[in-house]
C-alpha positions in Angstrom: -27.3 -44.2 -45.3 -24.7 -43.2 -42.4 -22.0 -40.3 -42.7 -18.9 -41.3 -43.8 -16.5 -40.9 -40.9 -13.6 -38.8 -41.1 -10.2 -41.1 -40.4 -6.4 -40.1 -40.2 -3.5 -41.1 -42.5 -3.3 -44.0 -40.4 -7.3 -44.5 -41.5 -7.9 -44.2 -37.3 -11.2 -42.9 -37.0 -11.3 -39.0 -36.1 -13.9 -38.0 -33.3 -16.1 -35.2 -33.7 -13.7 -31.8 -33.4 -10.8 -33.4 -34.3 -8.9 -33.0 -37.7 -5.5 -34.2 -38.6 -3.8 -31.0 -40.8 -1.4 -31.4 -43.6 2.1 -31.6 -41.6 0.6 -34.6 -39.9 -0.2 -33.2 -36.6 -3.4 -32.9 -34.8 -6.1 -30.0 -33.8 -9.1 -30.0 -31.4 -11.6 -27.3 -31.7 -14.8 -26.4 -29.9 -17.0 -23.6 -29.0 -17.5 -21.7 -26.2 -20.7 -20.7 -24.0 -20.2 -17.2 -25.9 -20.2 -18.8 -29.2 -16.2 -17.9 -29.7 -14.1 -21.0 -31.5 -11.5 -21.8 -29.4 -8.3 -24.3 -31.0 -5.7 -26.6 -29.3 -2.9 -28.8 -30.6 -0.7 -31.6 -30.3 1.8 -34.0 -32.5 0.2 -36.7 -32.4 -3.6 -38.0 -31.4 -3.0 -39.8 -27.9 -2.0 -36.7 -26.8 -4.5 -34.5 -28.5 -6.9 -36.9 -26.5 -5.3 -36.5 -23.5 -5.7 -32.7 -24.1 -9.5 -33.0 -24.9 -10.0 -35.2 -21.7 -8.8 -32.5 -19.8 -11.0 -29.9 -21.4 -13.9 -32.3 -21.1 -13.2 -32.3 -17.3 -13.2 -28.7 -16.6 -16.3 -28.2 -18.3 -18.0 -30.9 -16.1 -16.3 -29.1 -13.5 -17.9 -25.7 -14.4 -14.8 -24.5 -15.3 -14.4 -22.4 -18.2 -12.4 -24.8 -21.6 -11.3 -21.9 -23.1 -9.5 -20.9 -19.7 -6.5 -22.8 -20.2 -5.5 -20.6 -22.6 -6.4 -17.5 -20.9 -3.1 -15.8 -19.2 -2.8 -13.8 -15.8 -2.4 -10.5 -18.0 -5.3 -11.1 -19.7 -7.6 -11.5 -16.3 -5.5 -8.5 -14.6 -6.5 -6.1 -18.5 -10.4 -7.7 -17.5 -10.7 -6.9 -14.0 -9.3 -3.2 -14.8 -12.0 -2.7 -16.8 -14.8 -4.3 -14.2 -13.2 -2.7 -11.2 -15.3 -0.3 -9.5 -15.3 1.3 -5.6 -11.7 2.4 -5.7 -10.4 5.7 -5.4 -8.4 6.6 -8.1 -4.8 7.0 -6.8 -5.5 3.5 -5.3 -6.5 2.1 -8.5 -3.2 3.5 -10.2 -1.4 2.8 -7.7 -2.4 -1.6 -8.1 -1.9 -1.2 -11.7 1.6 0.3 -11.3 2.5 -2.3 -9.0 1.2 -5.3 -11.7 2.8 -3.6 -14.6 6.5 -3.0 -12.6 7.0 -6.2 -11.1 3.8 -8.7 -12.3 3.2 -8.1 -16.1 6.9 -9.0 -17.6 7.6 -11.5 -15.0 4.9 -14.0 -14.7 1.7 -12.0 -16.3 1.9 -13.9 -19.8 2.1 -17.7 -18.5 -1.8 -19.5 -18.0 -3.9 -19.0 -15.3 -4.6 -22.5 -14.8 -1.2 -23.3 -14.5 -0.2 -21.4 -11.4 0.4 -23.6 -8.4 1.1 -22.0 -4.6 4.7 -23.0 -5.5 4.8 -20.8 -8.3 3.3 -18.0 -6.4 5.8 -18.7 -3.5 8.7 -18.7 -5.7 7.5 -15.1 -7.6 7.4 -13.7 -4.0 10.5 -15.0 -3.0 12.0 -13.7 -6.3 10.6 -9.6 -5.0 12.4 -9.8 -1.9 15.6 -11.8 -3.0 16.7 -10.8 -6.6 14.3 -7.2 -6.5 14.8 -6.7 -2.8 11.6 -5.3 -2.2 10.2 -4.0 0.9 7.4 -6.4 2.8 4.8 -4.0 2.1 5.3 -3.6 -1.3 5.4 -7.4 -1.6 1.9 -6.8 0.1 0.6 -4.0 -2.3 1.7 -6.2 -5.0 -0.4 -9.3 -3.6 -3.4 -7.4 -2.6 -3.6 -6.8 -6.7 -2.5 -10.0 -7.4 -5.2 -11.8 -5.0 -7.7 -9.4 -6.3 -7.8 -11.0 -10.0 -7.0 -14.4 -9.0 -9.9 -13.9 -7.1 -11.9 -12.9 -10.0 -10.7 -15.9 -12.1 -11.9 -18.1 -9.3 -15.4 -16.6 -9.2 -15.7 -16.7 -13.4 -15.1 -20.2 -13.0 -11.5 -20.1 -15.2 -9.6 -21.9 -12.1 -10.7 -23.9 -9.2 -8.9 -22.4 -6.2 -7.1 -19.1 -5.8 -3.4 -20.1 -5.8 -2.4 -17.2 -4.1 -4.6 -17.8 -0.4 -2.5 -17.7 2.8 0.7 -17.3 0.2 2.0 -14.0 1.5 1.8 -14.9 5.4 4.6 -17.4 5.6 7.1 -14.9 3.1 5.8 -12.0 6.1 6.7 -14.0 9.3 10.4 -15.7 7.6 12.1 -12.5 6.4 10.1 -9.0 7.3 9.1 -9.9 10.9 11.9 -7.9 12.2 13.0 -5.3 9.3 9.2 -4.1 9.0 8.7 -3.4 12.7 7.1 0.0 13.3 9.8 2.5 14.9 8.9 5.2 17.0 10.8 8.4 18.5 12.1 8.2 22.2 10.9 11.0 24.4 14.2 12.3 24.6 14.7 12.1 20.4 11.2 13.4 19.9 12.6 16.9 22.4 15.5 17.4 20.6 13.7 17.8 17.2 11.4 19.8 18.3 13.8 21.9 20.2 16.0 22.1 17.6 13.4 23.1 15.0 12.3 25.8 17.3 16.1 27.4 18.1 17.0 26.7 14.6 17.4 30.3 12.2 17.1 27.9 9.3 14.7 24.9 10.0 12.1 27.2 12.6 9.8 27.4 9.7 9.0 23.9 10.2 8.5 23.5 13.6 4.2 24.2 13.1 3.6 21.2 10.8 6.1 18.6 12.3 4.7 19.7 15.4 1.2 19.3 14.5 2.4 15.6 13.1 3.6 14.7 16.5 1.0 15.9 18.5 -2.1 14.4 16.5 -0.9 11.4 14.5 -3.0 12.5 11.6 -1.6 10.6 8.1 0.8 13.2 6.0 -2.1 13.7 3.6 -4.3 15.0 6.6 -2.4 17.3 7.6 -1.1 18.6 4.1 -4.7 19.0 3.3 -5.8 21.2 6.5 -7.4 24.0 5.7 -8.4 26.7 8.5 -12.0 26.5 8.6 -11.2 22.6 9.3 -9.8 23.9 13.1 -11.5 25.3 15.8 -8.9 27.0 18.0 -11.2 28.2 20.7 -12.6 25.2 21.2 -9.4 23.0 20.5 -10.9 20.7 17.6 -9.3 19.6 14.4 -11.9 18.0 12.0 -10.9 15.5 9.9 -12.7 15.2 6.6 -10.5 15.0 4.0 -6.8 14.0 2.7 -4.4 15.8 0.2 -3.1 12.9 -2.0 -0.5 13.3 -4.8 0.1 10.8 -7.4 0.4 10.1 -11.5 -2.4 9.8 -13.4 -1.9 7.7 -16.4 -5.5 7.4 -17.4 -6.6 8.3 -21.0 -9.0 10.7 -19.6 -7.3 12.5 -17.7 -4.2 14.9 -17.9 -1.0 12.8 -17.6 1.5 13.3 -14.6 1.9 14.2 -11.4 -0.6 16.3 -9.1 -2.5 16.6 -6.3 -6.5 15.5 -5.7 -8.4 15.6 -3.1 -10.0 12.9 -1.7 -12.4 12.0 1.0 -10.5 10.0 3.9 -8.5 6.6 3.4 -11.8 4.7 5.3 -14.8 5.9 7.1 -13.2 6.0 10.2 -10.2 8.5 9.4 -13.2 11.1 9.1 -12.9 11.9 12.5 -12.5 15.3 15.5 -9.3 15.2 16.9 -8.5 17.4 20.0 -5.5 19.6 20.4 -2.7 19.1 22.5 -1.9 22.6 24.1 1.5 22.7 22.2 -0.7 22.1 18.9 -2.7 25.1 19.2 0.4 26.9 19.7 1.6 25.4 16.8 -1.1 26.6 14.7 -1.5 30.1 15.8 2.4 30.6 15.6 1.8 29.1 11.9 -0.8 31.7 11.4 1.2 34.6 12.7 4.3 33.5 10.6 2.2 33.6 7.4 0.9 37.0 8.0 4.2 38.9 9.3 5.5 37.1 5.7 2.1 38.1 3.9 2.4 34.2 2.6 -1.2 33.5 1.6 -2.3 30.0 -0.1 -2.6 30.3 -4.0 -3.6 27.3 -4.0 -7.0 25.7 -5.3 -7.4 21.8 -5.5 -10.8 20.1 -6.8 -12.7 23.4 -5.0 -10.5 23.6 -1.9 -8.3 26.2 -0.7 -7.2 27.6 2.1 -4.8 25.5 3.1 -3.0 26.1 6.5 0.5 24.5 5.6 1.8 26.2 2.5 5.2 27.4 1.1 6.3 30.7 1.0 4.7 30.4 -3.0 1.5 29.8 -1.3 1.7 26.4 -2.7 0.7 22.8 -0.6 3.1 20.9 0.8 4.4 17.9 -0.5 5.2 14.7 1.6 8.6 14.1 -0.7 9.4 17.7 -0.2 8.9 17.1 3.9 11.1 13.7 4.4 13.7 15.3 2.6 13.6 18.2 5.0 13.9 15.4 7.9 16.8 14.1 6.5 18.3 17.6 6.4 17.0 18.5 9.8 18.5 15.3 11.0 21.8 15.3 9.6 22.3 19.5 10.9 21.4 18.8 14.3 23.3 15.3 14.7 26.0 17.6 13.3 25.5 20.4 16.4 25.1 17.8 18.9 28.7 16.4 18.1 30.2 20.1 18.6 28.4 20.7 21.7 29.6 17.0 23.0 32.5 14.1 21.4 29.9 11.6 23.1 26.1 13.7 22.6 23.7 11.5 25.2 21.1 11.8 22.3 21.4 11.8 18.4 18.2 11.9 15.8 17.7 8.2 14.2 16.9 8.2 10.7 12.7 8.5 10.4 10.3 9.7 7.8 6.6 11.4 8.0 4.9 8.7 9.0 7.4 8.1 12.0 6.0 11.1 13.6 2.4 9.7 13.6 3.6 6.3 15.4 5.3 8.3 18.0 1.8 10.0 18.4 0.7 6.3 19.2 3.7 5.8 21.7 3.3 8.6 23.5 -0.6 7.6 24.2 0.5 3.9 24.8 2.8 5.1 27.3 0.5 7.7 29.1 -2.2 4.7 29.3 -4.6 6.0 27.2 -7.5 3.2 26.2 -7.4 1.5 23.3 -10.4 2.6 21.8 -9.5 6.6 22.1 -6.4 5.4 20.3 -8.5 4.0 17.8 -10.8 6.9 17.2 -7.4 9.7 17.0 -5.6 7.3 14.5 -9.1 6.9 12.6 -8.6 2.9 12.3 -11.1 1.0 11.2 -10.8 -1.8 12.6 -9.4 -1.9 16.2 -7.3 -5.3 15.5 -4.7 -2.5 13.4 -5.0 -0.9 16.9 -4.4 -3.3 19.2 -0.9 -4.7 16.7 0.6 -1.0 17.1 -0.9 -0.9 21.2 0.5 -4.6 21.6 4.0 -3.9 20.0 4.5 -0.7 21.9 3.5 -1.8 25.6 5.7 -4.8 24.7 8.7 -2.8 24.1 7.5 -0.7 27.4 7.6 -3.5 29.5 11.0 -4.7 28.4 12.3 -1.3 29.5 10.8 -1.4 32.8 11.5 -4.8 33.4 15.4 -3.5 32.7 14.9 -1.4 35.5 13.4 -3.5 37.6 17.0 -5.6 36.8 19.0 -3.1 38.0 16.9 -2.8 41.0 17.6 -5.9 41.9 21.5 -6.0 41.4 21.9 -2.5 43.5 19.7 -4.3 46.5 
């Protein structure tokens, strides 16, 4: 004797999964591959069906039913847990950057549902409405293409809708505003000469110094410690960086401080000779410190030692140095306008990382090759290079060529 079959109101037969409730409208269940019950919904049957169709689809499709339910924060809460190989201010630092401008925003709408389009227009919304920077629109992607990524792999969405995304947002509106600036001989001079002659800012001449004259990242040279330099032999040895940043893990204590970590790739570990005016930079640091019996008090994960301290014995910090720039800039602007109504060179407004692209200008300019370049900076891969080399010997050969114009018009 055959089952009865299960029919509607309207006495429409029901397939198997399907049940009609008591407000009249419609519900589809099934099971996934883990055994979990999964439920979707509709008004009335035809579009129930069309519902089921669709489900039917992905799973031919390999991808996962119970996907189209699943929502971006719910991937981005799974890959935090799977993620392994990062250091840990890197990993903080991508979930701060999905929880400020992801989570709230688009992180609860379905991963299947996300089109380029939509991640177009969420880009476009960072840089118009939150007026973000182009690289933390690219911090923000590189988290964002991470678990997309993820989602593709697990078989919850076909295609990663956020591939080649970010490129067209980069070349429209942060081709100009995120080009690299560098000092000009002449501005790079006057900060260090003022830092030198200055009664105020002299005691950070050593470490600005040592910025400009190795390119080493802020966290490099923050992190020195002397047994890292060799001053008879003129060698600084890279092999760590000083990094400060929150923790917000469970684990661990909560706030702000420093770590230390190995190098930002394997390349940054790395010798780095010393300009002549470095070493004088160091030993003048070294004298400084003992005629002011400053020693370093600090100890961080087992290191200690540190060459650049405060006069608590305490590490620097790179917020604590940019603001001293902008101090440093605004004084000696200020003294070059009572030496001169019309000063033939005034500071720009630069940062810590300024000084280590002036580094790469200065080598551009004297002709050093490209790979030598390569090995100071500690790039891994010489394409990062040859964008900084290209850039710079392009801006060189606009100069000469507006000498070259002058030439002409004085013949």
């Amino acid at each position: 004797m055959s089952a009865t079959k299960r029919k509607d109101k309207s006495r429409v037969v029901l397939r198997k999964g399907e049940y009609q409730r008591a407000n009249g409208t419609y519900n589809y269940s099934w099971t996934d591959s883990n055994g979990k019950r999964h439920f979707v919904y509709a008004k009335t049957l035809e579009e129930l069906r069309i519902k089921e169709e669709q489900i039917e689809k992905d799973k031919s499709d390999g991808i996962k039913a119970e996907a189209r339910y699943t929502t971006l924060n719910d991937l981005f809460d799974l890959w935090k847990t799977l993620k392994r190989g990062l250091k840990d201010n890197t990993f903080q630092n991508y979930t701060y950057m999905y929880d400020t401008f992801v989570r709230h925003v688009i992180g609860n709408e379905f991963v299947t549902k996300f089109k380029k389009s939509d991640i177009k227009r969420f880009y476009n919304y960072l840089a118009d409405e939150r007026c973000l920077k182009g690289s933390t629109i690219d911090s923000v992607h590189t988290v964002l293409h991470q678990v997309l990524d993820m989602a593709v792999d697990d078989n919850y969405i076909r295609n990663n809708p956020s591939d080649r995304v970010l490129k067209e947002l980069k070349q429209s509106c942060f081709a100009k505003s995120e080009k690299r600036m560098a000092l000009t001989r002449a501005e790079q001079d006057l900060f260090l000469d003022f830092l030198k002659n200055s009664r105020i800012y002299n005691h950070w001449y050593s470490i600005f110094a040592v910025m400009l004259g190795t390119g080493l990242r802020v966290g490099e040279v923050t992190g020195l410690r002397w047994c890292d330099i060799d001053l008879e032999n003129g060698i600084i040895d890279v092999n760590h960086t000083l990094i400060y940043y929150s923790h917000r893990t469970a684990d661990s204590k909560q706030g702000c401080y420093f770590n230390v970590n190995t190098p930002k790739t394997t390349a940054s570990n790395r010798q780095v000779p010393m300009l002549d005016f470095v070493k004088e930079a160091f030993i003048m640091e070294k004298e400084v410190q003992e005629l002011l019996d400053i020693k370093c008090e600090a100890t961080i994960d087992g290191y200690t030692d540190f060459i650049f301290v405060n006069r608590f014995g305490n590490v620097q910090h790179q917020g604590t140095l940019n603001k001293a720039i902008k101090r440093i800039i605004r004084d000696c602007n200020d003294e070059q306008f009572l030496k001169s109504d019309n000063p033939k060179v005034l500071l720009p407004h630069f940062s810590c990382h300024t000084l280590r692209h002036t580094f790469t200008t200065r080598m551009c300019e004297a002709g050093v090759n490209v790979k030598v370049i390569q090995d100071a900076l500690g790039h891994t891969d010489v394409s990062t290079t040859l964008n900084i080399y290209t850039d710079v010997t392009k801006e060189l050969k606009r100069v000469e060529f507006e000498g070259l114009d002058r030439f002409f018009k004085e013949a």
